[in-house]
Chimera marker file (.cmm) of the C-alpha trace (Angstrom):
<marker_set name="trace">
<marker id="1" x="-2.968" y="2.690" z="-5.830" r="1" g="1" b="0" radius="0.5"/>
<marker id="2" x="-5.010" y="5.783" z="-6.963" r="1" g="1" b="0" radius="0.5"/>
<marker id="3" x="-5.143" y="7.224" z="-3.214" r="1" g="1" b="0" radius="0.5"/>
<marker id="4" x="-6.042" y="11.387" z="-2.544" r="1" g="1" b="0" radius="0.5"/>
<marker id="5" x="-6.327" y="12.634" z="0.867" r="1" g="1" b="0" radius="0.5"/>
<marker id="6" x="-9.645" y="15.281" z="0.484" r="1" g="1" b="0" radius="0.5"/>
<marker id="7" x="-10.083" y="17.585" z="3.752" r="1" g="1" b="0" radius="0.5"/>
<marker id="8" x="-13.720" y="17.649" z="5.083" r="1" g="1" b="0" radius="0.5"/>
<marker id="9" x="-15.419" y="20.251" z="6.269" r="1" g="1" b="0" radius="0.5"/>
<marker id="10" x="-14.530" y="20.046" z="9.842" r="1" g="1" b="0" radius="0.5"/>
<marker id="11" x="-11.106" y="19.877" z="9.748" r="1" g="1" b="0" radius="0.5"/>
<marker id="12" x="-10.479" y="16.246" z="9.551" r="1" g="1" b="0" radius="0.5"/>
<marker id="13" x="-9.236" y="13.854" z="5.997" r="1" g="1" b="0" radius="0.5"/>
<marker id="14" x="-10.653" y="11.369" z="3.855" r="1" g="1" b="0" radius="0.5"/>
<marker id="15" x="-8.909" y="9.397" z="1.611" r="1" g="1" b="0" radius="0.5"/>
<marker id="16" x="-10.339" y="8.435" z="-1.239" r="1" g="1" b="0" radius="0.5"/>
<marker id="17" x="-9.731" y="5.592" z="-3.324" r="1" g="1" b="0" radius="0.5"/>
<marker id="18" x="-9.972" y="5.898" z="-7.088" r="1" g="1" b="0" radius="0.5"/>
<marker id="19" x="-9.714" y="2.258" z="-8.044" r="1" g="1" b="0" radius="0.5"/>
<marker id="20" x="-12.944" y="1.488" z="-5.784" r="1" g="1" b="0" radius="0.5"/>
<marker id="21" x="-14.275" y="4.553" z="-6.388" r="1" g="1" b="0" radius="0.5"/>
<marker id="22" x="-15.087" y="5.448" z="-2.535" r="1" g="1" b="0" radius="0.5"/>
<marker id="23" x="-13.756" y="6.488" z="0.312" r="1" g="1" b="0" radius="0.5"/>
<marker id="24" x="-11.650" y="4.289" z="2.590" r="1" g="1" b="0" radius="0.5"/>
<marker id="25" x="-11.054" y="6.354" z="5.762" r="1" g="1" b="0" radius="0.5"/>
<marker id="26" x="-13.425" y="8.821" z="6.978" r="1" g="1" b="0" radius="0.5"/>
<marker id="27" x="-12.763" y="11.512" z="9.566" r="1" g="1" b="0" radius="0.5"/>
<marker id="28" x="-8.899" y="11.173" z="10.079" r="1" g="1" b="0" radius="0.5"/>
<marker id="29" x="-5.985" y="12.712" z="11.382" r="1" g="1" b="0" radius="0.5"/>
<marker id="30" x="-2.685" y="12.575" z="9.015" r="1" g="1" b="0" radius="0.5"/>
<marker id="31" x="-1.031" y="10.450" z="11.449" r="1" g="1" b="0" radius="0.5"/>
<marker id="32" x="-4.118" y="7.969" z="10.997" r="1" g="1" b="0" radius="0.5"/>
<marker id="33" x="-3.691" y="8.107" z="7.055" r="1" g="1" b="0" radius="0.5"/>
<marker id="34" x="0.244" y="7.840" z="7.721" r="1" g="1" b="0" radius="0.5"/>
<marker id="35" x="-0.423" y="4.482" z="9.701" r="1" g="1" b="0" radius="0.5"/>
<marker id="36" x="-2.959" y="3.094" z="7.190" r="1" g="1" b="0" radius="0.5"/>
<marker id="37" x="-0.177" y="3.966" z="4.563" r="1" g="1" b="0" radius="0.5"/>
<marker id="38" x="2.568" y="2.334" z="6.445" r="1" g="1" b="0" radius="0.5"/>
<marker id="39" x="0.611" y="-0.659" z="6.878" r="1" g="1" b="0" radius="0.5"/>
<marker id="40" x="-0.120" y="-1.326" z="3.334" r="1" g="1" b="0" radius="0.5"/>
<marker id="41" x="3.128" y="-0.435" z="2.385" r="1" g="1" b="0" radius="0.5"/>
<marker id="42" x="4.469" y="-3.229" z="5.268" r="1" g="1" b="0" radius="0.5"/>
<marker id="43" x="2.012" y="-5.871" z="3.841" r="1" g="1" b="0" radius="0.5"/>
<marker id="44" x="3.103" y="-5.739" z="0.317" r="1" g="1" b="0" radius="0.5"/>
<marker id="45" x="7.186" y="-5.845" z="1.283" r="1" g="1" b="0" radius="0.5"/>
<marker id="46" x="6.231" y="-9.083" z="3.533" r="1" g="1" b="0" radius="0.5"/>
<marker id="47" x="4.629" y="-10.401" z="0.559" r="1" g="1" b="0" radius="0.5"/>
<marker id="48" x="7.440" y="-9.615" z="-1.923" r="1" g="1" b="0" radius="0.5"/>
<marker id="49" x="10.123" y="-11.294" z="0.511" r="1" g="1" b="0" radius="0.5"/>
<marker id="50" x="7.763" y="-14.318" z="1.335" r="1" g="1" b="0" radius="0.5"/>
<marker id="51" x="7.985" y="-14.741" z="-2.438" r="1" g="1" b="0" radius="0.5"/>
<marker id="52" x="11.621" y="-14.271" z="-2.643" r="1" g="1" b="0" radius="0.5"/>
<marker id="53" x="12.534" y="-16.536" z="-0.102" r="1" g="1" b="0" radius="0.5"/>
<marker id="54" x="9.751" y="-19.075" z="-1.360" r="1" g="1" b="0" radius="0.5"/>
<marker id="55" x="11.656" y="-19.369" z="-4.717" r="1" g="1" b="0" radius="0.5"/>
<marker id="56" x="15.407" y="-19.579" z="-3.108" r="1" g="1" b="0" radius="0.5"/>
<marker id="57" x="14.095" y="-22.395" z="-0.992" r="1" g="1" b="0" radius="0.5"/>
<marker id="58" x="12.435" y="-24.147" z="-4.323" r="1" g="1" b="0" radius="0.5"/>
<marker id="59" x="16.140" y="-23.672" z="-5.905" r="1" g="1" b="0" radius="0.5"/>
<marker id="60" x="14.088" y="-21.327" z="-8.394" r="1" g="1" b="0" radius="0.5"/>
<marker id="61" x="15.127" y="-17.701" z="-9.476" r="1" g="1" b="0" radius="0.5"/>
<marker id="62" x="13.935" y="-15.102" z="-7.461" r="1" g="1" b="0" radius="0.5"/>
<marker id="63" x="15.403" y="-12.152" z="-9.818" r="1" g="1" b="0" radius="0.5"/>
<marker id="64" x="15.168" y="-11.739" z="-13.632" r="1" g="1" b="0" radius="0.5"/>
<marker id="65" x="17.293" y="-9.288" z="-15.406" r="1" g="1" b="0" radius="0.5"/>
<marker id="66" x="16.582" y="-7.029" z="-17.943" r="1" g="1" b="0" radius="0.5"/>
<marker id="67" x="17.448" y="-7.332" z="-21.523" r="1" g="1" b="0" radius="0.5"/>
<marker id="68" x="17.891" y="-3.843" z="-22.992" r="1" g="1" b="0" radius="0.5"/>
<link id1="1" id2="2" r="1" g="1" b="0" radius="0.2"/>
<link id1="2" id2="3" r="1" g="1" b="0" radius="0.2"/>
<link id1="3" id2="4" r="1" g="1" b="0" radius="0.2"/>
<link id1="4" id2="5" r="1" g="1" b="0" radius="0.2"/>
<link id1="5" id2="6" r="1" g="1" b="0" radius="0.2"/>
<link id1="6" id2="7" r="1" g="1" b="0" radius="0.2"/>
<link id1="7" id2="8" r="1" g="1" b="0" radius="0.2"/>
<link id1="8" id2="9" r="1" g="1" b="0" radius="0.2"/>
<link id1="9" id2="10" r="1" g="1" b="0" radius="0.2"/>
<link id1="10" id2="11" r="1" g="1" b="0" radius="0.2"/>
<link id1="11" id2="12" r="1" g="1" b="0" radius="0.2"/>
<link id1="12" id2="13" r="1" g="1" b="0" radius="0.2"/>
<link id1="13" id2="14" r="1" g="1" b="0" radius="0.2"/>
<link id1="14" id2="15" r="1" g="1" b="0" radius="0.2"/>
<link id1="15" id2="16" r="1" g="1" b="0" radius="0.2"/>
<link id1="16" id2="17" r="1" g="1" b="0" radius="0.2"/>
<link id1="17" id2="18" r="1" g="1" b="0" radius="0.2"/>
<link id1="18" id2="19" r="1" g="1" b="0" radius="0.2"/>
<link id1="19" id2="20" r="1" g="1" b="0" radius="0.2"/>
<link id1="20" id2="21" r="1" g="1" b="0" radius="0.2"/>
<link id1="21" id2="22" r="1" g="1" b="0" radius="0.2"/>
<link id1="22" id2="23" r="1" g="1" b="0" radius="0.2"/>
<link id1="23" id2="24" r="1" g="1" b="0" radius="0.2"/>
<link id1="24" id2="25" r="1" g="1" b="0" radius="0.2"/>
<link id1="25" id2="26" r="1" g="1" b="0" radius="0.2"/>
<link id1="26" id2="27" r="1" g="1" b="0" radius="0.2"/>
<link id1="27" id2="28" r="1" g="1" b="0" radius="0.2"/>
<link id1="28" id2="29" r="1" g="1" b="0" radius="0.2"/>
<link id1="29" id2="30" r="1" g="1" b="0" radius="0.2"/>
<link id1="30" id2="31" r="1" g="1" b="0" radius="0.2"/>
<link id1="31" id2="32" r="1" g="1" b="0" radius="0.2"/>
<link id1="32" id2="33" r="1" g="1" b="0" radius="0.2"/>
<link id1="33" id2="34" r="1" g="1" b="0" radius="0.2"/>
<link id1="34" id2="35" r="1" g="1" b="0" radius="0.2"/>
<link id1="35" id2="36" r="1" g="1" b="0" radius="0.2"/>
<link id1="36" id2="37" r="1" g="1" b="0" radius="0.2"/>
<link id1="37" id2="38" r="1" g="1" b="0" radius="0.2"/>
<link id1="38" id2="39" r="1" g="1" b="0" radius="0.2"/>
<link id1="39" id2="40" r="1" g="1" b="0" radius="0.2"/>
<link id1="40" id2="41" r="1" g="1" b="0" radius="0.2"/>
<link id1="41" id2="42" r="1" g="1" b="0" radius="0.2"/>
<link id1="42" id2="43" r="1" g="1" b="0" radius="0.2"/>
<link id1="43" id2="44" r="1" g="1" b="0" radius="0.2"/>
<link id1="44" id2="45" r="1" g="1" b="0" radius="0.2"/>
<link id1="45" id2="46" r="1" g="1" b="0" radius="0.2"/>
<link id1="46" id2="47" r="1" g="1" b="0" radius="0.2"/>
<link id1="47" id2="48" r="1" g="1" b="0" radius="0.2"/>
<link id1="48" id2="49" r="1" g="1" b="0" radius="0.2"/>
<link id1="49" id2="50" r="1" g="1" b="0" radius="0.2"/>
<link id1="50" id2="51" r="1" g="1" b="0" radius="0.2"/>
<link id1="51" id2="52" r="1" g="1" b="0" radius="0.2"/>
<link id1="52" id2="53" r="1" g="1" b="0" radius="0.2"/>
<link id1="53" id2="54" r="1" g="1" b="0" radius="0.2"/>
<link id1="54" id2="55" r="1" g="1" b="0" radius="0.2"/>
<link id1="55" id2="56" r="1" g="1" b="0" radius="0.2"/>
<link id1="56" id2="57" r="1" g="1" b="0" radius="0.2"/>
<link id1="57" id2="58" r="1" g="1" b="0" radius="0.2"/>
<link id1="58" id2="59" r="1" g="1" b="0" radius="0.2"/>
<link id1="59" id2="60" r="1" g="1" b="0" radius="0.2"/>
<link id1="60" id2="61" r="1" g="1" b="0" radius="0.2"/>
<link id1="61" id2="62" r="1" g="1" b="0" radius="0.2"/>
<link id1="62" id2="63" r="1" g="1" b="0" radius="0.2"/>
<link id1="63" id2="64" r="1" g="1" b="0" radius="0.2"/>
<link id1="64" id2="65" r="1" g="1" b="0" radius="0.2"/>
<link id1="65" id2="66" r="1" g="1" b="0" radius="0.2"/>
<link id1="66" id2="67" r="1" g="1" b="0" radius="0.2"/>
<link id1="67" id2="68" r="1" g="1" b="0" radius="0.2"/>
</marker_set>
């Protein structure tokens, strides 16, 4: 994601996101935009193991490999 962390005026973040073109989080600390971070980043590893496991218990293949 297209994520910059912009520091207002009084001494606090904002991240900005370029993909909606706004700002998510307004008035934050660095541990606040750490959390956020770590939260997202926690979602989308659930999501890829949910998947993984998913296709193991469908007998399917979870993994591809490359053909260079």
């Amino acid at each position: 994601m297209g994520h910059q962390i912009i520091k207002q005026p009084n001494k606090k973040y904002a991240l900005w996101s370029s993909v909606i073109d706004d700002f998510i989080l307004l008035n934050v600390t660095t541990k606040e935009i750490v959390e956020f971070k770590n939260k997202q980043e926690r979602k989308k590893l659930r999501n890829e193991i949910n998947e993984i496991i998913r296709k193991l218990n469908k007998n399917e293949k979870p993994y591809y490999q490359a053909n260079i």
